[in-house]
Backbone as CSV, one residue per row, in Angstrom:
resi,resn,N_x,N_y,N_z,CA_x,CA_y,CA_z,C_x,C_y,C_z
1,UNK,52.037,243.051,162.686,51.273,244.246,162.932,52.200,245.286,163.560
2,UNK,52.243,246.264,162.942,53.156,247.383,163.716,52.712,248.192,164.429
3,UNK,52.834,248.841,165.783,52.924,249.738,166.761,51.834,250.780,166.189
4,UNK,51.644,251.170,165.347,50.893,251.908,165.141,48.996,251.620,165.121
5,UNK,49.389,250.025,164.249,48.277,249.483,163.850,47.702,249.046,165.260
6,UNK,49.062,248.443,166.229,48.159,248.129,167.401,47.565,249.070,168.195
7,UNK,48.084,250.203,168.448,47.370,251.273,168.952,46.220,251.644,168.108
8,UNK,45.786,251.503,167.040,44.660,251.769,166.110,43.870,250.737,166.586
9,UNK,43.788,249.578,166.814,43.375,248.452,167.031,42.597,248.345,168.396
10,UNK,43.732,249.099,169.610,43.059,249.118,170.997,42.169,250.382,171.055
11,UNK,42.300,251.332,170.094,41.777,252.491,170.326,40.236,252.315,170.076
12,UNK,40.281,251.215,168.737,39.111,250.891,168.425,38.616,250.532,169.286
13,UNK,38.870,249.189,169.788,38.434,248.226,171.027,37.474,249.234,172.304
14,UNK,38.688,250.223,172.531,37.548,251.271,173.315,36.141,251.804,172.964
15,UNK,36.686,252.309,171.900,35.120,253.026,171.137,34.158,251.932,171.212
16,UNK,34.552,250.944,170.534,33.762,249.582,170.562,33.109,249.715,172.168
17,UNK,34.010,249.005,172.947,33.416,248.959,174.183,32.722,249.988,175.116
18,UNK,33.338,251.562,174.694,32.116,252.214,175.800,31.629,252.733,174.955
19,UNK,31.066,252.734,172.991,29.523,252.938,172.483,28.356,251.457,173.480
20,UNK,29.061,250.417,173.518,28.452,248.998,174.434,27.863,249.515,175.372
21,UNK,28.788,250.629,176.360,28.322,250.627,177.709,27.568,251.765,177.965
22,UNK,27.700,252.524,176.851,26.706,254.198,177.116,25.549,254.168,176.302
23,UNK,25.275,253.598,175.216,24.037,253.384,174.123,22.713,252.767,174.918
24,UNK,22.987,252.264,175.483,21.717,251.316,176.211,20.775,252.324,177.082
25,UNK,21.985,253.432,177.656,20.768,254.468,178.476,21.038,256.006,177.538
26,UNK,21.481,256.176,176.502,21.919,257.204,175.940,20.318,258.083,175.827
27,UNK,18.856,257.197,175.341,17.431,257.617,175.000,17.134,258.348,176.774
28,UNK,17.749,257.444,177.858,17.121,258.362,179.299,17.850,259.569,179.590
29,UNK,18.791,259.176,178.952,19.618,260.913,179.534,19.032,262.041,178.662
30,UNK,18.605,261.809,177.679,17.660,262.490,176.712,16.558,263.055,177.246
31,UNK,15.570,261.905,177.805,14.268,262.241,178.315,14.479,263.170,179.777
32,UNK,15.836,262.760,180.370,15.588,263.692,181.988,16.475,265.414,181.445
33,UNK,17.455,265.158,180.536,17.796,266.197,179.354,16.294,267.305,179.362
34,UNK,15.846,266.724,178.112,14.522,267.498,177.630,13.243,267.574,178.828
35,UNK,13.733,266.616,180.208,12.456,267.191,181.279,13.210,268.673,181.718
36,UNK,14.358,268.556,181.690,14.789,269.800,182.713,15.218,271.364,181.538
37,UNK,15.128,270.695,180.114,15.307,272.079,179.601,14.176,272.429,178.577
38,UNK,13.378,271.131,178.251,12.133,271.558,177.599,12.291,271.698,175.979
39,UNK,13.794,272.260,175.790,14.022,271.939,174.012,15.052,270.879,173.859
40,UNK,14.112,270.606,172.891,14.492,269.480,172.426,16.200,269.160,171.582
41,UNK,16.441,270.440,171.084,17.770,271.003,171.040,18.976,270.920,171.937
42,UNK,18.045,271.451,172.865,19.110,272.000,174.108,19.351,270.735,174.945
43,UNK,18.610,269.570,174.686,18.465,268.399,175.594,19.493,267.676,174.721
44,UNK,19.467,267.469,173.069,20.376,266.847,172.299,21.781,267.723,172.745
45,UNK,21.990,268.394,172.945,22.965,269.129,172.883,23.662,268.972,174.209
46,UNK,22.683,269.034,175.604,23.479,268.169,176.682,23.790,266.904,176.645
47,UNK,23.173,265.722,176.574,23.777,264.492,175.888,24.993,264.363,175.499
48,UNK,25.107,265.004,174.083,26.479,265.065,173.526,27.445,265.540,174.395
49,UNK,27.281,266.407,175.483,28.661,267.236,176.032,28.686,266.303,177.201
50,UNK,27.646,265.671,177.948,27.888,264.612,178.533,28.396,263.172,178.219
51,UNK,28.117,262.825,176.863,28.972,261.952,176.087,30.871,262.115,175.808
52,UNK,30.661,263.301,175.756,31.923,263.857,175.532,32.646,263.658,176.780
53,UNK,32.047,264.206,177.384,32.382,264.014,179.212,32.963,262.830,179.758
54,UNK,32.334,262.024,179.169,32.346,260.113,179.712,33.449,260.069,178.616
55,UNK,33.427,259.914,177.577,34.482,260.001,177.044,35.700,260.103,177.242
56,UNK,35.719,261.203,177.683,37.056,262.025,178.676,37.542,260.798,179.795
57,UNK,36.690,260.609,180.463,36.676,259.968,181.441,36.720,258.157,181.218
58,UNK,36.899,257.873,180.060,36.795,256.308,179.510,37.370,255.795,180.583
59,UNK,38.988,255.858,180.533,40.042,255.330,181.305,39.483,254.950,182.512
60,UNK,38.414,255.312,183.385,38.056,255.677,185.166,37.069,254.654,184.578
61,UNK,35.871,254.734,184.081,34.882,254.353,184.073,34.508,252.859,184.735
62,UNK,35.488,252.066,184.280,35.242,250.346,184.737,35.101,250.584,186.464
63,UNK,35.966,252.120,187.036,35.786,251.845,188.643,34.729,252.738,189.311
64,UNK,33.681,253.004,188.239,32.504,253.400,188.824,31.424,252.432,188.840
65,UNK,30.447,252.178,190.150,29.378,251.161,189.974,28.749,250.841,189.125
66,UNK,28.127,251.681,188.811,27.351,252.442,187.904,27.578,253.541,186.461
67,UNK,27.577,253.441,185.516,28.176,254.018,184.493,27.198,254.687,184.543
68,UNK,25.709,254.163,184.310,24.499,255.120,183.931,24.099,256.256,184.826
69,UNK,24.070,255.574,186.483,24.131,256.567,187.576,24.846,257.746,187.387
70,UNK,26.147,257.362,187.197,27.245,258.615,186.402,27.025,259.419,185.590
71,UNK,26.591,258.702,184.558,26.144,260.025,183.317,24.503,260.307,184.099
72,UNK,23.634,259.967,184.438,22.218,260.508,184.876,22.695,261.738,185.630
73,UNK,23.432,261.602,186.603,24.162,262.417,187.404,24.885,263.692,186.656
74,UNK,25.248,263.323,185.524,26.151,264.363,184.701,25.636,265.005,184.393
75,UNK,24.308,264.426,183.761,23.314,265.130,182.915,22.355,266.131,183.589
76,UNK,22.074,265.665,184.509,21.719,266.974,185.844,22.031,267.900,186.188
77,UNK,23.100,267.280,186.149,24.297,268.943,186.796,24.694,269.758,185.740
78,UNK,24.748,269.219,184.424,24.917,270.167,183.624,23.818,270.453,182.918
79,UNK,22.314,270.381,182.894,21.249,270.848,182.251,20.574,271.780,183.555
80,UNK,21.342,271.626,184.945,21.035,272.855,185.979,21.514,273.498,185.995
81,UNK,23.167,273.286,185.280,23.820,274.729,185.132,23.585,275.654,183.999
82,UNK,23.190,274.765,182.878,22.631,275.210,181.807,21.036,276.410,182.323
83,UNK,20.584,275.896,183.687,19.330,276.565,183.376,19.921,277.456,184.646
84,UNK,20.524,277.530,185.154,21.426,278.911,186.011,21.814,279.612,185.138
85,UNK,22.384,279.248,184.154,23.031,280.393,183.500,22.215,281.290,182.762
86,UNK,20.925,280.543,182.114,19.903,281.489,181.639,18.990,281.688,182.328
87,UNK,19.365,281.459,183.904,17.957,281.970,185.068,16.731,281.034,183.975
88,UNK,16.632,280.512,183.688,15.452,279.731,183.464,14.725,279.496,185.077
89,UNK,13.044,279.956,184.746,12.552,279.543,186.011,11.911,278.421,186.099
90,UNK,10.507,278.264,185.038,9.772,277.456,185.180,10.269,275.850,184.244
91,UNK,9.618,275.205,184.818,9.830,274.032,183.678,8.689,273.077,183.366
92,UNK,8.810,272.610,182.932,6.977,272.189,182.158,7.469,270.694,182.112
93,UNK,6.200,270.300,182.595,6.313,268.501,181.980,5.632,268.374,180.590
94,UNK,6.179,267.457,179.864,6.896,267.341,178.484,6.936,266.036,177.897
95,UNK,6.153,264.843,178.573,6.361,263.793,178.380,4.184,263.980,177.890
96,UNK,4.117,262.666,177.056,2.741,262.667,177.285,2.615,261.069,176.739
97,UNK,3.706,260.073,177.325,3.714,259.051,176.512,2.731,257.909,177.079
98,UNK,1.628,258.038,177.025,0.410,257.449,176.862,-0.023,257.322,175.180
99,UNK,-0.374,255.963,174.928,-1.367,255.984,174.195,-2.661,255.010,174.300
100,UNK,-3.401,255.641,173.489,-4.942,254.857,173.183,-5.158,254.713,171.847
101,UNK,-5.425,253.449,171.695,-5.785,252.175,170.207,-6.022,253.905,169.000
102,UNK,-7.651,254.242,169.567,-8.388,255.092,168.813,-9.529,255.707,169.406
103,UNK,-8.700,256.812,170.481,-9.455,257.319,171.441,-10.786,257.965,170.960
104,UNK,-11.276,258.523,171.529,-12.663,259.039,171.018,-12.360,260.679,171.315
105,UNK,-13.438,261.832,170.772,-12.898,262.854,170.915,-13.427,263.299,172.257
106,UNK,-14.239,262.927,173.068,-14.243,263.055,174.645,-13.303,262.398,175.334
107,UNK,-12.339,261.446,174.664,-11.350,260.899,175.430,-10.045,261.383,175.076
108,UNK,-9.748,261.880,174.187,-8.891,262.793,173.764,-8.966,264.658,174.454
109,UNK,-10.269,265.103,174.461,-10.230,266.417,175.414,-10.252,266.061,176.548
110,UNK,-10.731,264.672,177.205,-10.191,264.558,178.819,-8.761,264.642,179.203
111,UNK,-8.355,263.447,178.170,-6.733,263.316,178.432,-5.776,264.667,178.338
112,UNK,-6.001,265.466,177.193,-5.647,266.350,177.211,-5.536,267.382,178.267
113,UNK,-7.057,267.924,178.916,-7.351,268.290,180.102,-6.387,267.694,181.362
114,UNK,-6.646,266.750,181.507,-5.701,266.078,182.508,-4.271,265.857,182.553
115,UNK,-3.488,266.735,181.234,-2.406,266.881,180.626,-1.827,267.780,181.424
116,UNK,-2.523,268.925,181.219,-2.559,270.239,181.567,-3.015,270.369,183.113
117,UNK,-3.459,269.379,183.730,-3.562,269.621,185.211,-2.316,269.105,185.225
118,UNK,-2.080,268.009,185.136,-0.469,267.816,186.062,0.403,268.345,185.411
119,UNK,0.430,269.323,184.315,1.356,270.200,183.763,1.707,270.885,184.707
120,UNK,0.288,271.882,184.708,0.289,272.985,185.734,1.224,272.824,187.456
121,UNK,0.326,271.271,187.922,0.620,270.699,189.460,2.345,270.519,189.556
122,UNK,2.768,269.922,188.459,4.257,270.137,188.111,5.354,271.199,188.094
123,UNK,4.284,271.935,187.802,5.400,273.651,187.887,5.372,274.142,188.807
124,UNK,4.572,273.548,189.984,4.709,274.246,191.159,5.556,273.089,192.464
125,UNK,5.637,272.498,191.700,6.896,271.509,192.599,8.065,272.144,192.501
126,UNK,9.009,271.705,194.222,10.211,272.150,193.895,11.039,271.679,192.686
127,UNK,12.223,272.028,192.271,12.975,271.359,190.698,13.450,270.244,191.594
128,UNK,13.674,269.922,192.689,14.104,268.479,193.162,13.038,267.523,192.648
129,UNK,12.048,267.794,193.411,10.914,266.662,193.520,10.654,266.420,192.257
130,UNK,10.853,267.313,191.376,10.372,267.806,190.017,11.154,266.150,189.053
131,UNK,12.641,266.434,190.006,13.841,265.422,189.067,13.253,263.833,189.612
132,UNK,12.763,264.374,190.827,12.759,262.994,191.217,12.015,262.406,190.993
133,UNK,10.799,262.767,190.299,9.453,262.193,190.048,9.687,261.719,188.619
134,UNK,10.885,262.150,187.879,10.478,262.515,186.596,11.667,260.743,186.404
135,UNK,12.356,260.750,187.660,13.504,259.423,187.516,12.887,258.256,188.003
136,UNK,11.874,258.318,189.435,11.613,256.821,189.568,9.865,256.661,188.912
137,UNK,9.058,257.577,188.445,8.148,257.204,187.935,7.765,257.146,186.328
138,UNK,9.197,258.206,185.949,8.821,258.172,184.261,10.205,257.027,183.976
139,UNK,11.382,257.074,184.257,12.255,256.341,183.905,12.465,255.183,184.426
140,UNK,11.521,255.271,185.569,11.465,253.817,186.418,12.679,253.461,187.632
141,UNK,13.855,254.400,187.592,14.849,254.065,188.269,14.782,253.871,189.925
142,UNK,15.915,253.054,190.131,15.541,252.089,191.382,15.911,253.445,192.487
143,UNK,15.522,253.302,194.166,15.874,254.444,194.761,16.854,254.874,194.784
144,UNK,17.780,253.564,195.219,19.326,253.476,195.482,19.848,254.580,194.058
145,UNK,19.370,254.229,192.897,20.164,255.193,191.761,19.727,256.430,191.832
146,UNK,18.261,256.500,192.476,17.976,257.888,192.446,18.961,258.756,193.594
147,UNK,19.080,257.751,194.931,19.708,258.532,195.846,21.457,259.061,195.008
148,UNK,21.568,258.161,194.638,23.218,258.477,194.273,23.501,259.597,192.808
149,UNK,22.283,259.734,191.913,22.176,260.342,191.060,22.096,262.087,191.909
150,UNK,21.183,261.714,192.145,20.503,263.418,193.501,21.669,263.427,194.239
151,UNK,22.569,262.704,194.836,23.365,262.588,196.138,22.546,263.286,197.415
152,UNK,21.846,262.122,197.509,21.087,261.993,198.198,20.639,260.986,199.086
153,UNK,20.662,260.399,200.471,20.065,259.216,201.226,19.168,258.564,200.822
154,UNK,18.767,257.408,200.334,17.249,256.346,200.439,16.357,257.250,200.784
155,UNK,16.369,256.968,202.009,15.514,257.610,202.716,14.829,259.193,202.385
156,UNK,15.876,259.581,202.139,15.247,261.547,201.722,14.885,261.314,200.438
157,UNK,15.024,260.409,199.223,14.796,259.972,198.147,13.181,259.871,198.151
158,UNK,12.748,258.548,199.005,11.409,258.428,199.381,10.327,259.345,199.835
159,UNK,11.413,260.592,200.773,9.918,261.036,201.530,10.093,262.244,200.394
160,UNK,10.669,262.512,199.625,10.759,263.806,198.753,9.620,263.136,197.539
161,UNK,9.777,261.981,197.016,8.860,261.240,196.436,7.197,261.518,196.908
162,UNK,7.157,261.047,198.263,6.238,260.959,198.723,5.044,262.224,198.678
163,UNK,6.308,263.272,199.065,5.855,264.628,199.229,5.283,265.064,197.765
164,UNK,6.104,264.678,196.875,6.066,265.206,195.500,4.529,264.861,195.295
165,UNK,4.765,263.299,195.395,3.318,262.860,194.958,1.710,263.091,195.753
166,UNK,2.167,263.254,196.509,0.917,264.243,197.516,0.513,265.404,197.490
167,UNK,1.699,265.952,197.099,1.312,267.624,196.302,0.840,267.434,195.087
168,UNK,1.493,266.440,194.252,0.142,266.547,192.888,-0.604,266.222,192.759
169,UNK,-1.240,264.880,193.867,-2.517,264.538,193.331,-3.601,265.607,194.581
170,UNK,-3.043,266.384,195.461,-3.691,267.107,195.742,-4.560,268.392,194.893
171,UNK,-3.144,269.002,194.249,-3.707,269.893,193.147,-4.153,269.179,191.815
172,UNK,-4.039,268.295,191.904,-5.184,268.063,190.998,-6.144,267.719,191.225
173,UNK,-6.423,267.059,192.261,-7.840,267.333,192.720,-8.802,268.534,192.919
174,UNK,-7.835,269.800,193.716,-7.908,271.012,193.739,-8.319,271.440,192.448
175,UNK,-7.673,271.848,191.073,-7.934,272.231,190.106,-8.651,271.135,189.133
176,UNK,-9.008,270.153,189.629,-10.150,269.638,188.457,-11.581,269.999,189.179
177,UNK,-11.366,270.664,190.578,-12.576,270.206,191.416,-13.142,271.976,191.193
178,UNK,-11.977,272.761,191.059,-12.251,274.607,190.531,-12.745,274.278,189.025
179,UNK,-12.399,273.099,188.391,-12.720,272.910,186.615,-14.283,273.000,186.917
180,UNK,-14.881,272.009,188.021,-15.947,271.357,187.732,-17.197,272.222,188.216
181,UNK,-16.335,272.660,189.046,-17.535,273.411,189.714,-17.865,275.410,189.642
């Protein structure tokens, strides 16, 4: 095998090994992507430059804890700079991944309704609480990753959580209770 082929050979070996190590969370960087920019475009399009990113960065990677923490982290910072640069203000929740067998059409205009309350209750969160709600309750992630993703303490992780979630189920109580009455 000649010098060339072996460098063709290890080069592969890489690609091989970090498509292994980035594919498995490539769909969450997507979903916190498209929570923070809303198109679906613009969310594919951070991905890739964060792929690119890690990429860059192959060589380092084995001496980070966390690979995924890393790119979650990447993907933040550059879908906030993305929304600095176009002053983007508001941001909308965007997920609606519930389903039902064969809802009925009063269970379909509730859900819907109730779509649109925590739509609304959502846009009036800060964009922190906003990230953080959107990492340990839609993506499930543990605190510890949330703190290090946010760079952020446990602790401020939780009570920003806490806060988050007390402000929405307040206003939604608030605005289903202005619906009803």
């Amino acid at each position: 095998m000649s010098r060339l082929d072996l460098e063709h050979t290890i080069k592969q070996m890489d690609q091989t090994e970090f498509m292994k190590t980035v594919t498995p969370f490539r769909a969450k960087l997507y979903r916190v992507a498209l929570r923070l920019l809303v198109s679906s475009d613009e969310a594919e399009d951070a991905v890739q430059e964060v792929m690119l990113r890690l990429w860059s960065r192959r060589e380092t990677l084995s001496s980070y804890n966390s690979v995924e923490a890393l790119a979650m982290t990447m993907t933040k910072n550059f879908c906030l700079d993305q929304l600095k640069s176009k002053r983007a203000g508001n941001l909308r929740i965007v997920h609606s991944n519930y389903t039902d067998a064969d809802p009925g059409l009063q269970r379909r205009i509730e859900d819907r309704d109730t779509m649109r309350l925590v739509e609304k209750a959502m846009e009036e969160l800060p964009q922190q609480q906003k990230l953080i709600v959107q990492l340990r309750d839609i993506e499930q992630c543990e605190y510890d990753e949330i703190a290090q993703i946010m760079d952020m303490n446990e602790t401020a992780v939780r009570v920003a959580l806490s806060r988050a979630r007390k402000t929405l189920r307040e206003s939604i109580i608030k605005l289903h209770r202005y619906g009803i009455g």
